[in-house]
Backbone and ligand atoms as CSV (ligand in chain L), in Angstrom:
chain,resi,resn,atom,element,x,y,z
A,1,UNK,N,N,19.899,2.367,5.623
A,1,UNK,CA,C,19.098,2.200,4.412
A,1,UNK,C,C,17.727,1.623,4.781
A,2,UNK,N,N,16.486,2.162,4.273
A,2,UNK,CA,C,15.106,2.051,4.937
A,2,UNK,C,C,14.421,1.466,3.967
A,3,UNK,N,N,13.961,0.344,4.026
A,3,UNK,CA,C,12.694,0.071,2.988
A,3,UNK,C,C,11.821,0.227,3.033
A,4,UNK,N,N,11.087,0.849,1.948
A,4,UNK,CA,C,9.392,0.982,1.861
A,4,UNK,C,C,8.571,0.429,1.320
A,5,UNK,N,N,7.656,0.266,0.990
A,5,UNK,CA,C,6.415,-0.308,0.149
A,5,UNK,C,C,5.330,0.650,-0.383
A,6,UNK,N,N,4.561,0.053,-1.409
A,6,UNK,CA,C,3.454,0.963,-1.529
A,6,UNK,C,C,1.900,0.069,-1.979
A,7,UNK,N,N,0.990,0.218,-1.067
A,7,UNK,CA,C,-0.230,-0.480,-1.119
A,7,UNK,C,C,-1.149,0.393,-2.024
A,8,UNK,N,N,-1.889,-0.156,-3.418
A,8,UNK,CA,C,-2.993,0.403,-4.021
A,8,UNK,C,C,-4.149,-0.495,-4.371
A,9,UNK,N,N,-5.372,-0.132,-4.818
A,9,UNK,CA,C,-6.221,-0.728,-5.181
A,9,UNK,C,C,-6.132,-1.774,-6.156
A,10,UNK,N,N,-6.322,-2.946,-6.116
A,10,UNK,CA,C,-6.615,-3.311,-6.835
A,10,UNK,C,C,-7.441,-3.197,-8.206
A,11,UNK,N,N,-8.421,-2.312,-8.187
A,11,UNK,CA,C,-9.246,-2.176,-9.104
A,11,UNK,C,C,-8.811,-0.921,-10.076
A,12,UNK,N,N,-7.823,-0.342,-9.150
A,12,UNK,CA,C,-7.034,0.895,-9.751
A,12,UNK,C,C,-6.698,0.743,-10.965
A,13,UNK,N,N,-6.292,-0.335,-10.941
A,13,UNK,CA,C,-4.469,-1.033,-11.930
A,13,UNK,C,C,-5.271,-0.621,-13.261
A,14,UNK,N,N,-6.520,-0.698,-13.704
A,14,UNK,CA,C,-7.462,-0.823,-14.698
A,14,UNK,C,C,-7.388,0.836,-15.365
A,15,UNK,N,N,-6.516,1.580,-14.371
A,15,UNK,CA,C,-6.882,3.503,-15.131
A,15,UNK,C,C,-5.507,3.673,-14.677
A,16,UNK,N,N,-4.757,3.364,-13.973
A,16,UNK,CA,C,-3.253,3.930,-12.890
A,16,UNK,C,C,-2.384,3.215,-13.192
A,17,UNK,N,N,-1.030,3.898,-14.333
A,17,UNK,CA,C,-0.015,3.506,-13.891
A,17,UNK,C,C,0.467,3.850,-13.114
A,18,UNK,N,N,0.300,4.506,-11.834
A,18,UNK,CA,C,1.164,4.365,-10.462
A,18,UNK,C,C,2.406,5.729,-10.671
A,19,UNK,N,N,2.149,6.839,-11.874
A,19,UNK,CA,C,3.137,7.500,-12.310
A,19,UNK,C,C,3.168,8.402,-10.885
A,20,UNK,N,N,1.479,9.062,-10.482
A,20,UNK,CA,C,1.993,9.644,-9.583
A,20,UNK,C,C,2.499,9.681,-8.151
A,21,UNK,N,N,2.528,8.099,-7.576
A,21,UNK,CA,C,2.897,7.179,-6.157
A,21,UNK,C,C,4.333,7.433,-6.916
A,22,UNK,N,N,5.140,6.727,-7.916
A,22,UNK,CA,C,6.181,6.652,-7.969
A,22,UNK,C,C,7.245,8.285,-8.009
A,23,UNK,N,N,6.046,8.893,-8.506
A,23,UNK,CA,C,7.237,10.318,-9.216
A,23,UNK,C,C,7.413,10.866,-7.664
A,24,UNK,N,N,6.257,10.998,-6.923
A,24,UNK,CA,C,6.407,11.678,-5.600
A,24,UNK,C,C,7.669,10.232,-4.541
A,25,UNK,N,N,7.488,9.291,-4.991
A,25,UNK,CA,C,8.835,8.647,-4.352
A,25,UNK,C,C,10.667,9.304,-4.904
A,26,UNK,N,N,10.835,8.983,-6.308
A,26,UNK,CA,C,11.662,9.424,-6.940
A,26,UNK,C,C,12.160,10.582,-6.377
A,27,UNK,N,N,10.938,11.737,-6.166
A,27,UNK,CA,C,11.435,13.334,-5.979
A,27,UNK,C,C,11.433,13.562,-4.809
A,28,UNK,N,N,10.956,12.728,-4.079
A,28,UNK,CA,C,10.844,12.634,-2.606
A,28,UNK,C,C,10.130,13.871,-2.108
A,29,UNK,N,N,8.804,13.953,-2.608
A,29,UNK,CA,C,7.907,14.770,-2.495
A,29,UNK,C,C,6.853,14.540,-2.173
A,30,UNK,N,N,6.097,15.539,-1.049
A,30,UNK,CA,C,4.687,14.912,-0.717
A,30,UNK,C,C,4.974,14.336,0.774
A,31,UNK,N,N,4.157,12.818,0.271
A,31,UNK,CA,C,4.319,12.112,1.775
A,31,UNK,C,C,6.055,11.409,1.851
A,32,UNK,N,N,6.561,11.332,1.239
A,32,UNK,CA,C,7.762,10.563,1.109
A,32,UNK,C,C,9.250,11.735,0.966
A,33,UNK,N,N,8.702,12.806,1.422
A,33,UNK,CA,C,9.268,14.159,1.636
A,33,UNK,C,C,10.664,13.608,2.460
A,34,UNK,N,N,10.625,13.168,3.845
A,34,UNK,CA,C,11.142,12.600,4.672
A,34,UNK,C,C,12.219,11.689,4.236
A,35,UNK,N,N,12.466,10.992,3.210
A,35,UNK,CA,C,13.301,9.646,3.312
A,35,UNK,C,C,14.569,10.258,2.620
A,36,UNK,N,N,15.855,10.145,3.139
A,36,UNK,CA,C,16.716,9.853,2.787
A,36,UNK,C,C,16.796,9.462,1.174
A,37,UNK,N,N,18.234,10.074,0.375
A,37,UNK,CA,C,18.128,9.514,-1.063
A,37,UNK,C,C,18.303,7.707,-1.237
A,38,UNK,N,N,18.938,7.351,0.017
A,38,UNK,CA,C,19.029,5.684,-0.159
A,38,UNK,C,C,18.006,4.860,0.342
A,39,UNK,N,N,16.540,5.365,0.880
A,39,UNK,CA,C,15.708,4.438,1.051
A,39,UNK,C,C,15.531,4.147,-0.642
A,40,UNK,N,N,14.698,2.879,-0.387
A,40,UNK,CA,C,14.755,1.878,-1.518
A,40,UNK,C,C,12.870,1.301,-1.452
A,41,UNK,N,N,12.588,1.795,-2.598
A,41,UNK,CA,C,11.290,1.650,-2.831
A,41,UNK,C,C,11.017,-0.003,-3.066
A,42,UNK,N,N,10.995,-0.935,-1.870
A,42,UNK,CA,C,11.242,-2.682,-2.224
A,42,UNK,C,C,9.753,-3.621,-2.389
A,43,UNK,N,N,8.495,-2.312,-2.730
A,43,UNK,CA,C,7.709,-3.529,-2.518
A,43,UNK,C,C,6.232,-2.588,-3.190
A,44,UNK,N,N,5.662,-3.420,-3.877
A,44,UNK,CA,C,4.456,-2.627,-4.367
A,44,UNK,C,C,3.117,-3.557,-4.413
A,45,UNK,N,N,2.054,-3.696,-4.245
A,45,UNK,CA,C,1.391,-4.695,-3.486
A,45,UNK,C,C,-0.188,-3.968,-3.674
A,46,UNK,N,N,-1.024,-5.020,-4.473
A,46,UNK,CA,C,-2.345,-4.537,-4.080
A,46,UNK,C,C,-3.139,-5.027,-3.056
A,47,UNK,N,N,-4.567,-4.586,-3.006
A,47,UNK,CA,C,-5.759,-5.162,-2.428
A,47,UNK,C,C,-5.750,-6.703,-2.820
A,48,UNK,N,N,-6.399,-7.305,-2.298
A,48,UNK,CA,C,-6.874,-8.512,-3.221
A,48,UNK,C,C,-8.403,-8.348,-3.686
A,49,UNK,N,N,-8.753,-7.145,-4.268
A,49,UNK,CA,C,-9.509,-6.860,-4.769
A,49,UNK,C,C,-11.159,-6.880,-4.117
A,50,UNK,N,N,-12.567,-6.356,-4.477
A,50,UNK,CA,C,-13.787,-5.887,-4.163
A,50,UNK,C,C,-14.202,-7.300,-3.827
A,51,UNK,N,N,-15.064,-7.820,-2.779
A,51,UNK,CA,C,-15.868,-8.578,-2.409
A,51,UNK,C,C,-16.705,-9.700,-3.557
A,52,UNK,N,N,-17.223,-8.743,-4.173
A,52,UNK,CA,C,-17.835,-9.007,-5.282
A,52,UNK,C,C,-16.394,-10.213,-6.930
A,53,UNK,N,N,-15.621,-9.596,-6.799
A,53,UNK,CA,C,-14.815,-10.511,-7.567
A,53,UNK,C,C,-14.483,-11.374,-6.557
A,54,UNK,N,N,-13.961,-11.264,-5.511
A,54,UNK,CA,C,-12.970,-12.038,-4.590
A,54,UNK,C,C,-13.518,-12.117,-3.406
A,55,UNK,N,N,-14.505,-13.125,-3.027
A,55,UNK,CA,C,-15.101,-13.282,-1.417
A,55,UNK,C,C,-13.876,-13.867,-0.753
A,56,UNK,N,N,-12.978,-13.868,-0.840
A,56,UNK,CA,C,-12.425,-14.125,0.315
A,56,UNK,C,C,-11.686,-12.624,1.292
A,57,UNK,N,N,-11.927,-12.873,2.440
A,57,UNK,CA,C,-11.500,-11.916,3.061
A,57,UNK,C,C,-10.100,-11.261,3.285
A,58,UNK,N,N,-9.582,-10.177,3.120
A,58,UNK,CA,C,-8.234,-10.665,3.686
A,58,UNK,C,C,-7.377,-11.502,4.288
A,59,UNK,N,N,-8.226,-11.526,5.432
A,59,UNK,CA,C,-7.232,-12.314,6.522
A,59,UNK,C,C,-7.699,-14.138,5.827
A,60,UNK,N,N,-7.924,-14.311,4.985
A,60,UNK,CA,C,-7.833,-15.899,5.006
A,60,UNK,C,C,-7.256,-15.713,2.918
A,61,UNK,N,N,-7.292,-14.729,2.831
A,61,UNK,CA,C,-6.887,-14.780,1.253
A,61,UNK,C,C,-5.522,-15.028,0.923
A,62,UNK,N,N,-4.905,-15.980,0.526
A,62,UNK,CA,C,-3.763,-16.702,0.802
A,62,UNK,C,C,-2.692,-15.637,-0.011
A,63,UNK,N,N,-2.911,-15.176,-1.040
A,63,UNK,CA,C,-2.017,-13.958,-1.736
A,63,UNK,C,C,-1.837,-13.079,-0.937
A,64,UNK,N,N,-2.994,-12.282,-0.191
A,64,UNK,CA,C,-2.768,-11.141,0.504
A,64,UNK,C,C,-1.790,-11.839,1.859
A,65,UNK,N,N,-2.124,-12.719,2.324
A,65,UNK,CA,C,-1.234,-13.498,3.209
A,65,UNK,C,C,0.535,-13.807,2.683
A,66,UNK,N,N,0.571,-14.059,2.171
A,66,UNK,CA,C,1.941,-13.982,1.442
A,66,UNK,C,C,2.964,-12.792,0.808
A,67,UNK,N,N,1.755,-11.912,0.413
A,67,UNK,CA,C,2.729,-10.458,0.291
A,67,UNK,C,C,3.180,-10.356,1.549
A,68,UNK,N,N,2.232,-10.047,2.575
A,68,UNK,CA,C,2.627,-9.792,3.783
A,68,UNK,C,C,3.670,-10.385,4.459
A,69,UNK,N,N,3.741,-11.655,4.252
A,69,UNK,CA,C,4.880,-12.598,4.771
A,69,UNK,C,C,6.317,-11.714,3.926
A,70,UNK,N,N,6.100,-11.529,2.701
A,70,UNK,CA,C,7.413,-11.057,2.025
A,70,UNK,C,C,7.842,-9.588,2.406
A,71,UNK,N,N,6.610,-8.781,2.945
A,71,UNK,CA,C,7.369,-7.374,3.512
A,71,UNK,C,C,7.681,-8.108,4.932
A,72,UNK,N,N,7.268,-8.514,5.325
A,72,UNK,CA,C,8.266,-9.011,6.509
A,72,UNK,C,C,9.498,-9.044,6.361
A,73,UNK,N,N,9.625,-10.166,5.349
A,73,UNK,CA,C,11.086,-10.922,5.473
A,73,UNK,C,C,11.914,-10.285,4.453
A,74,UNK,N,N,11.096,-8.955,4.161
A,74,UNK,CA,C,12.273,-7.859,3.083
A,74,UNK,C,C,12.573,-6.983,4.133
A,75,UNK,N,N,11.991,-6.967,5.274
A,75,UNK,CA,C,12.281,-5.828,6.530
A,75,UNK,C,C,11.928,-4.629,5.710
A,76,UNK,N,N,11.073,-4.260,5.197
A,76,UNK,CA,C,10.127,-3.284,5.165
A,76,UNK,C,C,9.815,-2.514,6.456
A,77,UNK,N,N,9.983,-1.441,6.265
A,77,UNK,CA,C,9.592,-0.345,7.564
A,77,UNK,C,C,8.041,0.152,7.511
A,78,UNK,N,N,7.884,0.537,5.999
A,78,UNK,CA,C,6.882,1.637,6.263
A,78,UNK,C,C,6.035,1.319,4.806
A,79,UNK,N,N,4.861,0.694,5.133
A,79,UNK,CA,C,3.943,1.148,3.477
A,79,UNK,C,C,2.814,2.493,4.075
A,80,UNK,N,N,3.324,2.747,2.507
A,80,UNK,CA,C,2.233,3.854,1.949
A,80,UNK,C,C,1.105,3.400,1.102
A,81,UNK,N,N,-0.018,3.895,1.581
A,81,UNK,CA,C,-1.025,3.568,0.669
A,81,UNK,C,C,-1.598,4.943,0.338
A,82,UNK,N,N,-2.166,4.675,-1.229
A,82,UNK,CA,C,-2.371,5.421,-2.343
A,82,UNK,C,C,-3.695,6.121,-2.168
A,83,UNK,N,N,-4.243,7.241,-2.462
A,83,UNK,CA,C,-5.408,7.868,-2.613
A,83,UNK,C,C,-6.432,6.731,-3.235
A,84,UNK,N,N,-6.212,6.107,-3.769
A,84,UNK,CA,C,-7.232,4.808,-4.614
A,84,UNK,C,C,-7.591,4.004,-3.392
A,85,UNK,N,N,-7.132,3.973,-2.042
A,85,UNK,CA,C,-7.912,3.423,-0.907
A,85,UNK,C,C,-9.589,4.037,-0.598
A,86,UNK,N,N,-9.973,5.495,-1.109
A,86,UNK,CA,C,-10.855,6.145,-0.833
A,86,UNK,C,C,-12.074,5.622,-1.839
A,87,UNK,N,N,-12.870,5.567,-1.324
A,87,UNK,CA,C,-14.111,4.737,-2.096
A,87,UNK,C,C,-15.169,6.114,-2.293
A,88,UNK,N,N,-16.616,5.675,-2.360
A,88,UNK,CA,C,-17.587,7.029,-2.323
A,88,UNK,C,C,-17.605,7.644,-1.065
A,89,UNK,N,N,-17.659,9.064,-0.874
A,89,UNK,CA,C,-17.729,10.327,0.087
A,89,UNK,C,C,-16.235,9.720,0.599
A,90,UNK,N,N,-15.159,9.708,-0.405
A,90,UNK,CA,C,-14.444,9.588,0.495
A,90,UNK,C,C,-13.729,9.168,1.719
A,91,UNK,N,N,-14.345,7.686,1.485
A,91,UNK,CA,C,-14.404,7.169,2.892
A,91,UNK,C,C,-13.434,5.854,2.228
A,92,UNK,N,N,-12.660,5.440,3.461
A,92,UNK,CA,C,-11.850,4.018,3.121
A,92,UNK,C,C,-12.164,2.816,2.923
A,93,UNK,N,N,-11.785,2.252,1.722
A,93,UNK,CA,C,-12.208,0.858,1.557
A,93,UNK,C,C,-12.313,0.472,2.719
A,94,UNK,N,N,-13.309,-0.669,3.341
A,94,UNK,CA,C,-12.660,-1.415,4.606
A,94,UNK,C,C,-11.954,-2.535,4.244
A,95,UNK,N,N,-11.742,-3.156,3.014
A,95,UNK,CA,C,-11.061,-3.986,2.644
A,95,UNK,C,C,-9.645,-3.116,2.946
A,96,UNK,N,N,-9.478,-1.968,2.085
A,96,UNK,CA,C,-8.042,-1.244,2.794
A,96,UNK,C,C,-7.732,-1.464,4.202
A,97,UNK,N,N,-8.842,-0.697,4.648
A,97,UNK,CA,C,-8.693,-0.624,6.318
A,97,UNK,C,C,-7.672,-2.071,6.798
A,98,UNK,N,N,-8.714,-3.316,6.306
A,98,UNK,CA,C,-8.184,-4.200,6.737
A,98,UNK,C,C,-7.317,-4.520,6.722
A,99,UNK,N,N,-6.711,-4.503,5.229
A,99,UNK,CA,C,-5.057,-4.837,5.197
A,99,UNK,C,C,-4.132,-4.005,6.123
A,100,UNK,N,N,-4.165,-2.617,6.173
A,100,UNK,CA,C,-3.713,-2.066,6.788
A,100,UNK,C,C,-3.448,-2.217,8.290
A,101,UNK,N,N,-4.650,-2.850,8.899
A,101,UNK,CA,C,-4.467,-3.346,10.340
A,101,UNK,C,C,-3.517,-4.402,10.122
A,102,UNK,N,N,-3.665,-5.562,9.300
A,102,UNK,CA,C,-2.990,-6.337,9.154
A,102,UNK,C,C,-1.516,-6.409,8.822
A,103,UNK,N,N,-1.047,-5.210,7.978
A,103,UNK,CA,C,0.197,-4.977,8.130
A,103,UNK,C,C,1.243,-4.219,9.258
A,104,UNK,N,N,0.194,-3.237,10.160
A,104,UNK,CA,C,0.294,-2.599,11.188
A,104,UNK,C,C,0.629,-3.889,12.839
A,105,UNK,N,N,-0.273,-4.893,12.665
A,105,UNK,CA,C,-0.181,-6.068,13.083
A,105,UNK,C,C,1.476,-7.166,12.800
A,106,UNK,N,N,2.146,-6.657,12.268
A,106,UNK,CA,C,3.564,-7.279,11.858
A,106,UNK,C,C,4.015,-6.170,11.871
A,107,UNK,N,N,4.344,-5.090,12.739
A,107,UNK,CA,C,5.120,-4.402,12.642
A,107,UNK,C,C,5.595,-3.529,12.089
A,108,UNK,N,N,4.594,-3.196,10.727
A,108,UNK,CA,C,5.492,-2.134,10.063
A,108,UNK,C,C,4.497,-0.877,9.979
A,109,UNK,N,N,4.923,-0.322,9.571
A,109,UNK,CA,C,3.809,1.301,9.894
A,109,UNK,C,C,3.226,1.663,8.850
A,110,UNK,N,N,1.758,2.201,8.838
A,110,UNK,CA,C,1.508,2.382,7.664
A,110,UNK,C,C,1.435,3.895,7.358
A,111,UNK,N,N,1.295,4.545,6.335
A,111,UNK,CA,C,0.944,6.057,6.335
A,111,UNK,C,C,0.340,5.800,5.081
A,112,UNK,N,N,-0.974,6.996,5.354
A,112,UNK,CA,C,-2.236,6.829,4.189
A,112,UNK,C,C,-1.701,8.293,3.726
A,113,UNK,N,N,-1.205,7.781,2.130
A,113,UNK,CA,C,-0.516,9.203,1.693
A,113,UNK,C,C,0.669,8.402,0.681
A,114,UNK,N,N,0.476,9.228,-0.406
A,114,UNK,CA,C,1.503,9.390,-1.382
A,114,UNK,C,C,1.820,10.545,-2.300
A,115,UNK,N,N,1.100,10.951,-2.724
A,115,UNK,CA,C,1.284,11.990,-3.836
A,115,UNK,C,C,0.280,13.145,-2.962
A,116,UNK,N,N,0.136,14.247,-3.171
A,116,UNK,CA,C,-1.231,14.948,-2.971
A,116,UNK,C,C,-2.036,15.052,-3.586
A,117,UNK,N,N,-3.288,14.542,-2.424
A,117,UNK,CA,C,-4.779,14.428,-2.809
A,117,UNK,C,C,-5.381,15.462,-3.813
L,1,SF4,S1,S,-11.580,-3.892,-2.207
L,1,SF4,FE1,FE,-11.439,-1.654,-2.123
L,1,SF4,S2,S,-9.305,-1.195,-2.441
L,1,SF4,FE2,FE,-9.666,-3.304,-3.156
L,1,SF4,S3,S,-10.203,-3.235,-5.357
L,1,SF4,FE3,FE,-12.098,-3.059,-4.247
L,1,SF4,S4,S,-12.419,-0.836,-3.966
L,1,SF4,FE4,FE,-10.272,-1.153,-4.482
């Protein structure tokens, strides 16, 4: 039995209920094509949001520090992060980026992908 997660924008939450990250989990379609019917969707987790609301950086932002501690200690395998990582031309938050190193940094893997783009 495999646990997953799923990383989105913070600023998302404001237009996205998350219908289409979750339906492509449920149907196991897309990027989540792969999992077994008993992986277990255990963790859903934003940004800690744009510079501009929230100067603190990831790595010292004590929330984003603490999710992380909890996919740890849920043994989380694998987050997915959401198309809402892509900013203008398409290019990745580096606030994403960052978390992403940072969760890649404890072990668990990330894949940029949920639903199709
Ligand atoms: S930092 Fe990036 S990912 Fe986070 S809310 Fe802002 S635009 Fe979204």
């Amino acid at each position: 039995m495999e646990k997953i997660g799923i990383l989105t924008c913070l600023h998302s939450n404001d237009v996205c209920a998350r219908v289409g990250c979750l339906s492509s989990f449920w149907r196991r379609k897309d990027f989540f094509a792969k999992y077994a019917e008993n992986t277990i969707l255990a963790a859903m987790l934003t940004c800690n949001g744009c510079k501009g609301d929230n100067p603190s950086e990831p790595e010292e932002d004590k929330g984003i520090l603490e999710k992380l501690d909890r996919l740890v200690s849920e043994e989380v395998k694998t987050v997915h992060v959401g198309v809402c990582r892509l900013i203008e031309d398409k290019k990745e938050c580096p606030r994403m980026t960052k978390i992403c190193e940072m969760i890649e940094s404890r072990g668990i893997q990330v894949i940029r992908g949920t639903h199709r783009e």
